[in-house]
C-alpha positions, 0 to 999 in steps of 0.5 A: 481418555481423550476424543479423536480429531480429524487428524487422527483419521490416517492413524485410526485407519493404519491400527485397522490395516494392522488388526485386519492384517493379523485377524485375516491371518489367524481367521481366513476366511471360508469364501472367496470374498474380497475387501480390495478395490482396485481404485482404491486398495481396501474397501472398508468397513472390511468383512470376512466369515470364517468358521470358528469350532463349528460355526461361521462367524463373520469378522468386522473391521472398521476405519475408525479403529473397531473389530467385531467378530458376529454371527456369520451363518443364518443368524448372521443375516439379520440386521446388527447381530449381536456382537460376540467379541469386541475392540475399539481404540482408544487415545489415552493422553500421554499414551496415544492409541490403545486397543480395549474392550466395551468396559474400557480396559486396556488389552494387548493386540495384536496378541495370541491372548486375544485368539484364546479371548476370541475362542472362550467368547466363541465356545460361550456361545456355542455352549448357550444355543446347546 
Protein backbone atom coordinates (compact mmCIF):
# COMPACT_ATOMS: atom_id res chain seq x y z
CA UNK A 1 0.00 0.00 0.00
CA UNK A 2 1.23 3.17 -0.87
CA UNK A 3 0.11 6.92 0.26
CA UNK A 4 -1.82 9.37 -1.78
CA UNK A 5 -0.38 12.52 -3.31
CA UNK A 6 -1.76 15.57 -4.56
CA UNK A 7 -2.17 14.25 -7.86
CA UNK A 8 -4.06 11.56 -6.92
CA UNK A 9 -6.70 14.08 -5.62
CA UNK A 10 -8.99 14.09 -9.13
CA UNK A 11 -8.84 10.34 -9.04
CA UNK A 12 -10.06 9.83 -5.53
CA UNK A 13 -12.87 12.46 -5.97
CA UNK A 14 -14.15 10.43 -9.53
CA UNK A 15 -14.00 6.72 -7.41
CA UNK A 16 -16.61 8.72 -5.03
CA UNK A 17 -18.81 10.07 -7.99
CA UNK A 18 -19.02 6.60 -8.88
CA UNK A 19 -19.55 4.93 -5.24
CA UNK A 20 -22.08 7.65 -4.99
CA UNK A 21 -23.76 7.27 -8.38
CA UNK A 22 -24.22 3.26 -7.60
CA UNK A 23 -25.31 3.82 -3.70
CA UNK A 24 -27.84 6.48 -4.76
CA UNK A 25 -29.10 4.22 -7.16
CA UNK A 26 -29.67 1.28 -4.78
CA UNK A 27 -30.38 3.34 -1.44
CA UNK A 28 -32.63 6.48 -2.56
CA UNK A 29 -32.93 8.63 -0.58
CA UNK A 30 -36.13 9.13 1.79
CA UNK A 31 -36.30 13.20 1.86
CA UNK A 32 -35.68 15.60 -0.70
CA UNK A 33 -32.35 16.50 0.15
CA UNK A 34 -29.81 17.71 -2.53
CA UNK A 35 -25.93 17.15 -2.79
CA UNK A 36 -25.72 19.71 -6.03
CA UNK A 37 -24.64 23.14 -6.04
CA UNK A 38 -25.18 25.03 -8.87
CA UNK A 39 -21.83 26.80 -8.87
CA UNK A 40 -20.17 23.84 -8.47
CA UNK A 41 -21.88 20.66 -9.37
CA UNK A 42 -21.57 18.04 -6.02
CA UNK A 43 -21.02 19.37 -2.81
CA UNK A 44 -19.14 16.91 -0.68
CA UNK A 45 -18.74 15.38 1.72
CA UNK A 46 -22.28 13.88 -0.18
CA UNK A 47 -25.10 12.98 2.31
CA UNK A 48 -28.19 11.07 2.04
CA UNK A 49 -30.73 9.08 4.61
CA UNK A 50 -32.81 6.27 3.38
CA UNK A 51 -34.41 3.74 5.22
CA UNK A 52 -33.13 0.46 5.38
CA UNK A 53 -35.49 -2.85 6.88
CA UNK A 54 -37.09 -0.57 9.21
CA UNK A 55 -34.65 2.21 9.77
CA UNK A 56 -33.11 5.12 8.43
CA UNK A 57 -29.69 5.27 7.90
CA UNK A 58 -28.02 8.03 6.48
CA UNK A 59 -25.04 7.15 3.59
CA UNK A 60 -21.63 9.36 3.79
CA UNK A 61 -19.61 9.57 0.81
CA UNK A 62 -16.26 11.63 0.87
CA UNK A 63 -14.00 13.23 -1.92
CA UNK A 64 -11.08 11.37 -0.52
CA UNK A 65 -12.49 7.78 -1.46
CA UNK A 66 -14.54 6.66 1.71
CA UNK A 67 -18.40 5.58 2.06
CA UNK A 68 -19.92 5.06 5.40
CA UNK A 69 -23.43 3.99 5.85
CA UNK A 70 -24.61 5.37 9.93
CA UNK A 71 -27.35 5.76 12.03
CA UNK A 72 -29.75 8.21 10.30
CA UNK A 73 -32.88 8.69 12.51
CA UNK A 74 -32.42 10.06 16.35
CA UNK A 75 -29.72 8.21 16.96
CA UNK A 76 -28.16 9.69 13.99
CA UNK A 77 -28.06 13.30 15.35
CA UNK A 78 -25.36 12.81 17.92
CA UNK A 79 -22.06 13.88 16.61
CA UNK A 80 -19.78 11.03 14.67
CA UNK A 81 -22.13 8.05 15.26
CA UNK A 82 -20.76 5.04 14.99
CA UNK A 83 -20.27 3.49 11.78
CA UNK A 84 -22.42 0.68 10.44
CA UNK A 85 -20.50 -0.17 7.22
CA UNK A 86 -17.64 1.06 5.94
CA UNK A 87 -15.04 1.42 2.79
CA UNK A 88 -12.30 3.55 2.00
CA UNK A 89 -9.77 3.38 -1.01
CA UNK A 90 -6.53 2.18 -1.10
CA UNK A 91 -3.59 2.69 -3.80
CA UNK A 92 -1.84 -0.65 -3.96
CA UNK A 93 1.61 -0.30 -5.91
CA UNK A 94 1.44 -1.74 -9.14
CA UNK A 95 -2.28 -2.02 -8.96
CA UNK A 96 -3.57 1.45 -8.41
CA UNK A 97 -6.89 2.17 -6.28
CA UNK A 98 -8.86 -0.66 -4.63
CA UNK A 99 -12.03 -0.24 -2.49
CA UNK A 100 -11.51 -2.13 0.99
CA UNK A 101 -13.02 -2.45 4.47
CA UNK A 102 -11.40 -1.19 8.03
CA UNK A 103 -9.24 -4.43 8.33
CA UNK A 104 -7.60 -3.57 4.69
CA UNK A 105 -8.96 -6.50 2.32
CA UNK A 106 -9.85 -5.92 -0.58
CA UNK A 107 -13.82 -6.08 -1.90
CA UNK A 108 -15.39 -5.47 -5.05
CA UNK A 109 -17.57 -2.16 -5.61
CA UNK A 110 -19.40 -1.41 -7.23
CA UNK A 111 -20.79 -5.00 -6.55
CA UNK A 112 -24.39 -6.57 -5.61
CA UNK A 113 -22.17 -8.33 -2.97
CA UNK A 114 -21.67 -5.28 -1.38
CA UNK A 115 -25.96 -4.74 -1.08
CA UNK A 116 -26.02 -8.09 0.63
CA UNK A 117 -22.41 -6.86 3.17
CA UNK A 118 -24.76 -3.71 3.74
CA UNK A 119 -27.83 -5.72 4.43
CA UNK A 120 -26.17 -8.40 7.14
CA UNK A 121 -24.41 -5.34 8.86
CA UNK A 122 -27.67 -3.32 8.77
CA UNK A 123 -29.85 -6.62 10.40
CA UNK A 124 -26.75 -7.11 12.80
CA UNK A 125 -27.60 -4.28 14.01
CA UNK A 126 -31.23 -4.32 14.18
CA UNK A 127 -31.10 -7.52 15.78
CA UNK A 128 -28.61 -5.85 18.94
CA UNK A 129 -31.25 -2.94 19.92
CA UNK A 130 -34.05 -5.70 19.99
Amino acid sequence: MTSFDLNDLPTLKEYSIIAYQWLSENYPKSDHQTNFDPNFGLSFPIRWKTKIETEVFEWVVSDMGSITLRLGGLEGNRRNPAPIFYLSLLKIEGVGFQWADPDGNPVSFPNPSVMEDVRSRVQLYLESIS
